[in-house]
N, C-alpha and C positions, 0 to 999 in steps of 0.2 A: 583191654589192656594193651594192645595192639598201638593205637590210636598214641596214647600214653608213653610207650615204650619211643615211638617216631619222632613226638615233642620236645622227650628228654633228650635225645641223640640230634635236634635240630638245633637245640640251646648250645650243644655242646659242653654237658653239665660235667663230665669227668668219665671216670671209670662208670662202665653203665654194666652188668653182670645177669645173666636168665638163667631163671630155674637153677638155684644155689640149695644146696643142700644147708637146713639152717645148721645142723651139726659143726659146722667150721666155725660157726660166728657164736656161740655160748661154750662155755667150760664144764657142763654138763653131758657136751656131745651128746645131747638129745632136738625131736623139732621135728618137722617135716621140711615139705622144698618153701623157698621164699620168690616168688613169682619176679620180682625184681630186687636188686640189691645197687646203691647208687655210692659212689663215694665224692661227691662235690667238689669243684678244685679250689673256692674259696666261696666268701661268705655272697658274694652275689651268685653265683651260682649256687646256691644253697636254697638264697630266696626265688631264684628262677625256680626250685625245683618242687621247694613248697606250694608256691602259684599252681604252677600244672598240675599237680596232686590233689590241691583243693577243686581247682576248676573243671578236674573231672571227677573227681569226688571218689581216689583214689587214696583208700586207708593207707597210714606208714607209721615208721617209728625210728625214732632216731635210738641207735644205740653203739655205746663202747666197746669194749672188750667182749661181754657179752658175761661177766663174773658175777653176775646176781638176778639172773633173766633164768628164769624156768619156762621156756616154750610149750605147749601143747604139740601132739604130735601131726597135728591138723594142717596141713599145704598153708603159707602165708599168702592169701590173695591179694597180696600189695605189696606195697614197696620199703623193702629196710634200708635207711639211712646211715650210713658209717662215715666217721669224721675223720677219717686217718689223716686227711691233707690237712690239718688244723694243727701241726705238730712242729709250728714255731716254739725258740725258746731262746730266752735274751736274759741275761744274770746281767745285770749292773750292781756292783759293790753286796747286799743284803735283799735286796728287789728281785724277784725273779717274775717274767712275764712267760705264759708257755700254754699253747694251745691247747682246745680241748681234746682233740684226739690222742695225745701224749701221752706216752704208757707211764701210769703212776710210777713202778716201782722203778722204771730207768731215771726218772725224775729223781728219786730219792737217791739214789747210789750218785749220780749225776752232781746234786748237789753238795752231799756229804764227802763225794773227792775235792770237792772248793773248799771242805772248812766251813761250809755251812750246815746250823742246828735247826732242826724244825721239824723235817720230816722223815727221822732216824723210824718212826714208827710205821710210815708206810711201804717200808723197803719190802715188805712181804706181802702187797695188799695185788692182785694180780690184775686189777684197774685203768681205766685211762683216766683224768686227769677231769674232765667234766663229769664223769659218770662219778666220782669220787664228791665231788663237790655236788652231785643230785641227791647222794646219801650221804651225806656229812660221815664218810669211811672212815675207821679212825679204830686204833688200836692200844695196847699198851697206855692207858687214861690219857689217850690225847687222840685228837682229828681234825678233820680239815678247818673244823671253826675256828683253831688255834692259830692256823697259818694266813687263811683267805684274807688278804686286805679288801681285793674287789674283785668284779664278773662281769667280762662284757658280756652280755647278753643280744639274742634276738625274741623280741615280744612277740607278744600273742596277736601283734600288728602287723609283723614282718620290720617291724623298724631296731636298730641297734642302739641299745642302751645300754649303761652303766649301772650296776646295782655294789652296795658297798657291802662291808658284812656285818654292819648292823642291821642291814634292811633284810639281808636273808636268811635271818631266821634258824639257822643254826643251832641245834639241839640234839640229844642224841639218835642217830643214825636217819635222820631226817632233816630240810631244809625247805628253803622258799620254795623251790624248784622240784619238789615232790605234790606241793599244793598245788603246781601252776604247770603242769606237764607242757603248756604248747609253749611254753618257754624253754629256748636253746643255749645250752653254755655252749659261746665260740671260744672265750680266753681266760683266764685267770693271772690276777697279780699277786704273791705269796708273799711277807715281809719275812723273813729268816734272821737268826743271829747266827755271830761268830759262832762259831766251839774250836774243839779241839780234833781236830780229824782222827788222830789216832785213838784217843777214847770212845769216837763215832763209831769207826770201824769195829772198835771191841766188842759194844753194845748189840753192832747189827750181827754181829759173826755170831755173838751167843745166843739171841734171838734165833739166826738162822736156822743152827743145832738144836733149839729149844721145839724150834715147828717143826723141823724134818723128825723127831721123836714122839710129836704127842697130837700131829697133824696129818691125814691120811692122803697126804701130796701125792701121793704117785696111782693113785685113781681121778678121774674126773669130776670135779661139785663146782660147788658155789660156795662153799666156804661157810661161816654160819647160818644156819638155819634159822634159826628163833633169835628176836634182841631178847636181854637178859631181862626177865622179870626187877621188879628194885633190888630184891632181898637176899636175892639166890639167883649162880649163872644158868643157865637154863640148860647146859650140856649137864650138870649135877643133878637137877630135875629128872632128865632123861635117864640118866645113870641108875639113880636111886631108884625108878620105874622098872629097872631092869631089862631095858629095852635096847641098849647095846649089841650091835650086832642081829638086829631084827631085821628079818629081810622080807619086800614083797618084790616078785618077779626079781630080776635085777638090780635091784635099790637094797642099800642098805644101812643101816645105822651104823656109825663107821664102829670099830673097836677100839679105836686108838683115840677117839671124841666122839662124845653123843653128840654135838652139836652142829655135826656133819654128817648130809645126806651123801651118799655115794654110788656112784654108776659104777656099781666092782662086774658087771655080767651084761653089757648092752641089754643096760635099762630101756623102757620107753618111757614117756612123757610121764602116763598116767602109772607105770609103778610110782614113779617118785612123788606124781602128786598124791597118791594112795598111802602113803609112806607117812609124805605130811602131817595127814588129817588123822591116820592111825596114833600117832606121838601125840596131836594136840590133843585128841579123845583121852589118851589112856592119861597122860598129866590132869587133866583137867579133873574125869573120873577119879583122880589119889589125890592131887592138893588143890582142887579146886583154882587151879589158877591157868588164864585163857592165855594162851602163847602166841604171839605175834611173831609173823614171818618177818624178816630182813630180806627177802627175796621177790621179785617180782614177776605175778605170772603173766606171762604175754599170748595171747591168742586162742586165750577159752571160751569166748566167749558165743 
């Protein structure tokens, strides 16, 4: 790692970071240490950095905010890629262009002070702006597929391309870019309409009030757990199982939403993945139906 670490700092790749406790970089506050942590200063550097990583055949992961990533408690023997410097952002008239590192919800407050309509629903999503666009995010019967015009992209070549958003696939809480992981959102272009800011503002305020009551915000998660079955939301599911407030070690099934795991007691990795599989058993065992994580685990393997 040594070797690696030298190469990185020879390129002059950016912020370069050792032995990171992964706890900072997910919403879980769970993880062990991350042997390297890189923050690229732009898109050549990015590919400088991919290069050295493959040519020494040094695992990594590109990742955002960290709001849907379940770590394992396991040391990350490689290198975590973080996009912060990608946090361009340019409004002409309904057009908004804006990197991928870009915190989703500033993006929404950000736009909806201009009078722009589109992304009143991700004012709560705690995201960056490509990670959102990895999982088609999306709330209140609307998400990213609604907004994305298009994606620059870096391919599974290391070359920069354009994808629109007929091409990415776009459906719920999933995209191209979930099939195609060595593909990197650097930017996104969103079309937006007028509104009316002050009816904007109303919407998001009572939303706001609506999660601060029925959302267990002032713990650590990832926000939901399970995508909705078609029929039935899958926090109901949970509910109805009686499984509200079921704890292992640290973890627990929120009470204020089944559809939230929560780190209420310095959980580790494996209560919550324990947690998991305990919920998808005991639904499964009552309505026969197999629950699908929203969440991804990173470094079990």
């Amino acid at each position: 790692m040594g070797e690696v670490i030298k190469l990185l700092k020879k390129e002059k790749i950016g912020k370069i970071l050792l032995n990171e406790s992964i706890k900072k970089y997910n919403t879980y506050k769970i993880g062990g240490i991350a042997r390297i942590v890189v923050f690229p200063k732009n898109t050549d550097k990015l590919i400088k950095t991919i290069k050295i990583l493959n040519d020494t055949k040094t695992k990594y992961k590109i990742i955002g905010k960290g709001s849907n990533l379940i770590f394992s408690d396991k040391d990350y023997d490689g290198c975590l890629i973080k996009l912060d410097e990608f946090n361009n952002l340019e409004i002409d008239d309904t057009i908004v262009k804006v990197g991928a590192g870009y915190s989703l919800m500033k993006l929404a407050n950000e736009v909806t002070k201009k009078g722009l309509s589109g992304l009143e629903f991700a004012t709560g999503i705690p995201g960056s702006v490509g990670g959102a666009v990895f999982m088609n995010a999306g709330a209140y019967k609307s998400d990213m597929g609604y907004v994305v015009s298009e994606v620059k992209l870096l391919d599974d070549k290391l070359k920069v391309i354009t994808m629109y958003n007929s091409e990415l696939d776009f459906h719920y809480r999933t995209s191209f870019l979930q099939k195609h992981p060595k593909y990197i959102c650097l930017e996104v272009t969103m079309v937006l309409q007028p509104g009316d800011k002050k009816e904007m503002l109303e919407i998001i305020d009572d939303r706001r009030r609506r999660r601060l009551l029925t959302q267990p915000l002032e713990y650590p998660s990832a926000g939901s757990v399970f995508r909705n079955p078609i029929d039935v939301p899958a926090g109901k599911l949970i509910e109805d199982a009686g499984l509200k407030g079921k704890t292992i070690g640290g973890a627990m099934v929120s009470r204020k939403h089944a559809n939230f795991i929560i780190n209420y007691n310095n959980a580790s990795s494996n209560d919550i993945y324990n947690l998991i599989n305990l919920v998808k058993n005991e639904i499964y065992k009552k309505d026969k139906i197999k629950l699908k994580e929203e969440q991804e685990f990173v470094n079990w393997e």
